[in-house]
KOLGU-4560 file (N, C-alpha, C; in nm, 3 decimals, padded with zeros to 5 digits):
<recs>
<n_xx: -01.169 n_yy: 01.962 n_zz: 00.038 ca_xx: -01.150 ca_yy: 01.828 ca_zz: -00.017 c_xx: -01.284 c_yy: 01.770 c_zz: -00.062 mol: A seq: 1 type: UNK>
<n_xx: -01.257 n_yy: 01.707 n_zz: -00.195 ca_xx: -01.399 ca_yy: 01.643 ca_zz: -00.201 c_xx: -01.411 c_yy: 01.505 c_zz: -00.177 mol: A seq: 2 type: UNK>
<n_xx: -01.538 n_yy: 01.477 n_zz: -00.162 ca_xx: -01.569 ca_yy: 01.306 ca_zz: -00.166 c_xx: -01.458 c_yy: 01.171 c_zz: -00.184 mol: A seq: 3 type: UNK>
<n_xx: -01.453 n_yy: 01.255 n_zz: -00.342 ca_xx: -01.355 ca_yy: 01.148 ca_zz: -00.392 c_xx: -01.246 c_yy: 01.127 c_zz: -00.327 mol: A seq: 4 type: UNK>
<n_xx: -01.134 n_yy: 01.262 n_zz: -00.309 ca_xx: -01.046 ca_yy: 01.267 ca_zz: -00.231 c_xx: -00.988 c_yy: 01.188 c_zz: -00.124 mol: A seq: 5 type: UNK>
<n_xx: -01.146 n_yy: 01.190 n_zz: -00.047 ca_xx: -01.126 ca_yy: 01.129 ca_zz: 00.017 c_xx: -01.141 c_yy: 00.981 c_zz: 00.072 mol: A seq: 6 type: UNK>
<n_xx: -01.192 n_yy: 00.943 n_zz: -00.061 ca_xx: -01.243 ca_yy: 00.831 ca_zz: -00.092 c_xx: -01.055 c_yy: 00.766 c_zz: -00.142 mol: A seq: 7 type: UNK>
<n_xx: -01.000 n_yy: 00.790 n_zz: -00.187 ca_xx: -00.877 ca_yy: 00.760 ca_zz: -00.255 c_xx: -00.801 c_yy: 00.775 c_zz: -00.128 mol: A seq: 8 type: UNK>
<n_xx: -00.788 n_yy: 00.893 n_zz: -00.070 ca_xx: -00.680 ca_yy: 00.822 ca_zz: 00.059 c_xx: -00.709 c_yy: 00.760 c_zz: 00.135 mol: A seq: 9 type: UNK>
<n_xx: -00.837 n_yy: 00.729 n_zz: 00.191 ca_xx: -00.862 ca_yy: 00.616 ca_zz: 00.272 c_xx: -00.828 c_yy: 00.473 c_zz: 00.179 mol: A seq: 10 type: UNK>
<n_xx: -00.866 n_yy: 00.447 n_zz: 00.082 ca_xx: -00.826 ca_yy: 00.348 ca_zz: -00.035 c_xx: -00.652 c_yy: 00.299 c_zz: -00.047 mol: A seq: 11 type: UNK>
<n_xx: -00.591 n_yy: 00.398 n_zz: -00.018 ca_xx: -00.419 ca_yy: 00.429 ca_zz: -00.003 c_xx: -00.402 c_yy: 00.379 c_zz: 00.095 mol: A seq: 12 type: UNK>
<n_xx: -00.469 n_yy: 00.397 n_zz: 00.202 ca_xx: -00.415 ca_yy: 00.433 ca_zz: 00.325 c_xx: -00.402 c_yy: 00.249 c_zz: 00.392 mol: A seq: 13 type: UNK>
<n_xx: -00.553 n_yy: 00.191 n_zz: 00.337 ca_xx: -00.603 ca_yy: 00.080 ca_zz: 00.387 c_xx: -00.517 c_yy: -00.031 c_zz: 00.323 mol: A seq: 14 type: UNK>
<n_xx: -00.460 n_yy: -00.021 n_zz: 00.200 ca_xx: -00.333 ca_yy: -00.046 ca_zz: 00.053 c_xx: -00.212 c_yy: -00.079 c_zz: 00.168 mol: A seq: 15 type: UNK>
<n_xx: -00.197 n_yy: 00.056 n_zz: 00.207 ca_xx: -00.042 ca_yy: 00.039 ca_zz: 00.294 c_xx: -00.051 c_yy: -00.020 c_zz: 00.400 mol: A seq: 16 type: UNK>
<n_xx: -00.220 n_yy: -00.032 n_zz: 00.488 ca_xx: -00.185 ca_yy: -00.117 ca_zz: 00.598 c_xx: -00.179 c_yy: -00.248 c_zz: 00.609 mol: A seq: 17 type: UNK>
<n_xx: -00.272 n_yy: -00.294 n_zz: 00.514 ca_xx: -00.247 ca_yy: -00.450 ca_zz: 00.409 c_xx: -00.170 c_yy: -00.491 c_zz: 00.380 mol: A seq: 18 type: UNK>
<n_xx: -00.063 n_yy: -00.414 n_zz: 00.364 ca_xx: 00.077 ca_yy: -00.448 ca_zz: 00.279 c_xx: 00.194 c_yy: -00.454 c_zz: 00.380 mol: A seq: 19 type: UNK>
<n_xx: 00.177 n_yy: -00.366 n_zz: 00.519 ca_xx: 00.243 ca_yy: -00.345 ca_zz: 00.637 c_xx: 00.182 c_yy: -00.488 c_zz: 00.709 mol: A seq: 20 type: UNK>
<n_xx: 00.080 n_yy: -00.523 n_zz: 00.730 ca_xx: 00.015 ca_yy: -00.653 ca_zz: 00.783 c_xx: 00.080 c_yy: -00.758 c_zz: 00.752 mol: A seq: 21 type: UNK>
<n_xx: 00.086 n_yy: -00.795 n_zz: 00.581 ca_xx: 00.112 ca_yy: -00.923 ca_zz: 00.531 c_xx: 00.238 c_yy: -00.944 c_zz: 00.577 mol: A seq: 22 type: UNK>
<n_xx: 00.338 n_yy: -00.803 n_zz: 00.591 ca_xx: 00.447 ca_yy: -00.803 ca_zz: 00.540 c_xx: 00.499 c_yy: -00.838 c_zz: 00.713 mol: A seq: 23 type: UNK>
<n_xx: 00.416 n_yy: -00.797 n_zz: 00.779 ca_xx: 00.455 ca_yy: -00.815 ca_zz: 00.940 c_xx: 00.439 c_yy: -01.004 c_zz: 00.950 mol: A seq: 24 type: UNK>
<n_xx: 00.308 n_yy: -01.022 n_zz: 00.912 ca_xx: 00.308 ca_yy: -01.209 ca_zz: 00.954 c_xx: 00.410 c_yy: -01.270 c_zz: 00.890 mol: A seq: 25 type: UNK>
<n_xx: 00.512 n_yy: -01.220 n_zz: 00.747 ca_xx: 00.600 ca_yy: -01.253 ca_zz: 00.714 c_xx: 00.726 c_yy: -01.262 c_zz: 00.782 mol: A seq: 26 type: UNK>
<n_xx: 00.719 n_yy: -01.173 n_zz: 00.873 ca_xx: 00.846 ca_yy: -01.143 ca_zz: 00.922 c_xx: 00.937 c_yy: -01.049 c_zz: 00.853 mol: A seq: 27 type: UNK>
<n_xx: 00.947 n_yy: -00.988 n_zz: 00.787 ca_xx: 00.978 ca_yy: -00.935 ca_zz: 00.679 c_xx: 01.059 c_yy: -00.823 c_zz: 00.717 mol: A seq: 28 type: UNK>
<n_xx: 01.199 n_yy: -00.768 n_zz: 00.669 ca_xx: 01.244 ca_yy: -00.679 ca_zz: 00.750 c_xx: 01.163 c_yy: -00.516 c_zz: 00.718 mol: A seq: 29 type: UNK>
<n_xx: 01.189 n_yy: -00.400 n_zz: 00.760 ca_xx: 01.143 ca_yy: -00.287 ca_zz: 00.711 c_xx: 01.183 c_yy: -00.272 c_zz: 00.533 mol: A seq: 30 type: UNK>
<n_xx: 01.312 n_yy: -00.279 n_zz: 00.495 ca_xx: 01.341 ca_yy: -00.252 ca_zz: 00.392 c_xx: 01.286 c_yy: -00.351 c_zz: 00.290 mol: A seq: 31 type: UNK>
<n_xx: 01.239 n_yy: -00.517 n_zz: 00.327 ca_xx: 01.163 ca_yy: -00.575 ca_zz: 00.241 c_xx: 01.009 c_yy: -00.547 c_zz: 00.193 mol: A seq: 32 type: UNK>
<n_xx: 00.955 n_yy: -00.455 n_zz: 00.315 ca_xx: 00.857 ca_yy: -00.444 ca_zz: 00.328 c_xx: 00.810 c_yy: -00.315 c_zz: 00.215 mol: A seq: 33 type: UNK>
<n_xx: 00.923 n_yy: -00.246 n_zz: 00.221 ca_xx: 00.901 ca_yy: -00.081 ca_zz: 00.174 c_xx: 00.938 c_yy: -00.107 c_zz: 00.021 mol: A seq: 34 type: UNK>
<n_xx: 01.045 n_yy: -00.238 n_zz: 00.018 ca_xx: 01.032 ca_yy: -00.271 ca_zz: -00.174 c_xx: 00.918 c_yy: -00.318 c_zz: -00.206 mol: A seq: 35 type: UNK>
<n_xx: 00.830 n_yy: -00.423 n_zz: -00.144 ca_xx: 00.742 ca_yy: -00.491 ca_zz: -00.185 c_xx: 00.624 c_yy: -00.379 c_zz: -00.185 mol: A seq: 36 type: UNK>
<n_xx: 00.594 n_yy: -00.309 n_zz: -00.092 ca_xx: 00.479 ca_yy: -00.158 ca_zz: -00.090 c_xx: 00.539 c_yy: -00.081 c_zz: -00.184 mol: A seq: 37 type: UNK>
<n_xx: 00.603 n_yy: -00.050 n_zz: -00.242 ca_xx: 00.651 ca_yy: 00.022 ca_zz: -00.350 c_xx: 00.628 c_yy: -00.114 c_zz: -00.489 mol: A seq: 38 type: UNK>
<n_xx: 00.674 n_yy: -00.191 n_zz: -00.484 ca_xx: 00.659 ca_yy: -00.288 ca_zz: -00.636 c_xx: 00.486 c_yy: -00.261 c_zz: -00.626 mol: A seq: 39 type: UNK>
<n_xx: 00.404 n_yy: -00.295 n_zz: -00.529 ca_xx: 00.310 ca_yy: -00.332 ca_zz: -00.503 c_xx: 00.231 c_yy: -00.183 c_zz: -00.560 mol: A seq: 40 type: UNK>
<n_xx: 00.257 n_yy: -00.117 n_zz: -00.538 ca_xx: 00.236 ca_yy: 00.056 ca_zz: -00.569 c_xx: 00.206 c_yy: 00.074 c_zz: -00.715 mol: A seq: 41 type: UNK>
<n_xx: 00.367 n_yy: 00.056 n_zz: -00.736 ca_xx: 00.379 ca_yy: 00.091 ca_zz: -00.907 c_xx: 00.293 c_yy: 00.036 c_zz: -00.972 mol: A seq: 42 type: UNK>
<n_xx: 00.264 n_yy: -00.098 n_zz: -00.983 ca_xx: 00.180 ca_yy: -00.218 ca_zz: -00.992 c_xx: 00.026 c_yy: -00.203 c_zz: -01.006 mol: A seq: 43 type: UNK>
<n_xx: -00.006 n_yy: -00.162 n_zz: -00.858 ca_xx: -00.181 ca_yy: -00.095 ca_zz: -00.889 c_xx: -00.157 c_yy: 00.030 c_zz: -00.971 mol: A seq: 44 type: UNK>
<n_xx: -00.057 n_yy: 00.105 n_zz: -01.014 ca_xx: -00.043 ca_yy: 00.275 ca_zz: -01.086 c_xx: -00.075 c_yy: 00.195 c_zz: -01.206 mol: A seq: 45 type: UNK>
<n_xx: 00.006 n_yy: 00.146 n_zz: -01.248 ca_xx: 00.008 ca_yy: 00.037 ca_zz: -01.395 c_xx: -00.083 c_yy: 00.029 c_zz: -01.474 mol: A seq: 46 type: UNK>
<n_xx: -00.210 n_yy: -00.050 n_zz: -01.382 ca_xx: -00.306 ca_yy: -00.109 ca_zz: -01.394 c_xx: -00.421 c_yy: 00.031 c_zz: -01.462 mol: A seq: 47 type: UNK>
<n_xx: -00.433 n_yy: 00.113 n_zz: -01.398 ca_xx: -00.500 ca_yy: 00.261 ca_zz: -01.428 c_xx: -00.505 c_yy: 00.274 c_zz: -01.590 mol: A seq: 48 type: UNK>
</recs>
């Protein structure tokens, strides 16, 4: 693996726990959570 590699899944990784966080102080059920990390996904892909 190189650098980058691993530079991008830690980047992912820190994405989904941010998004698992917000989505927890929300209250938010699992399945709201996994649309909004997915909208939220596509969204930063988009942007590229």
């Amino acid at each position: 693996m190189t650098i980058k590699t691993v530079m991008i899944r830690g980047m992912e990784h820190s994405f989904w726990m941010r998004a698992k966080i917000a989505a927890l102080r929300k209250r938010q059920t699992m399945a709201e959570w996994m649309t909004e990390a997915i909208r939220a996904k596509l969204r930063k892909e988009e942007v590229k």
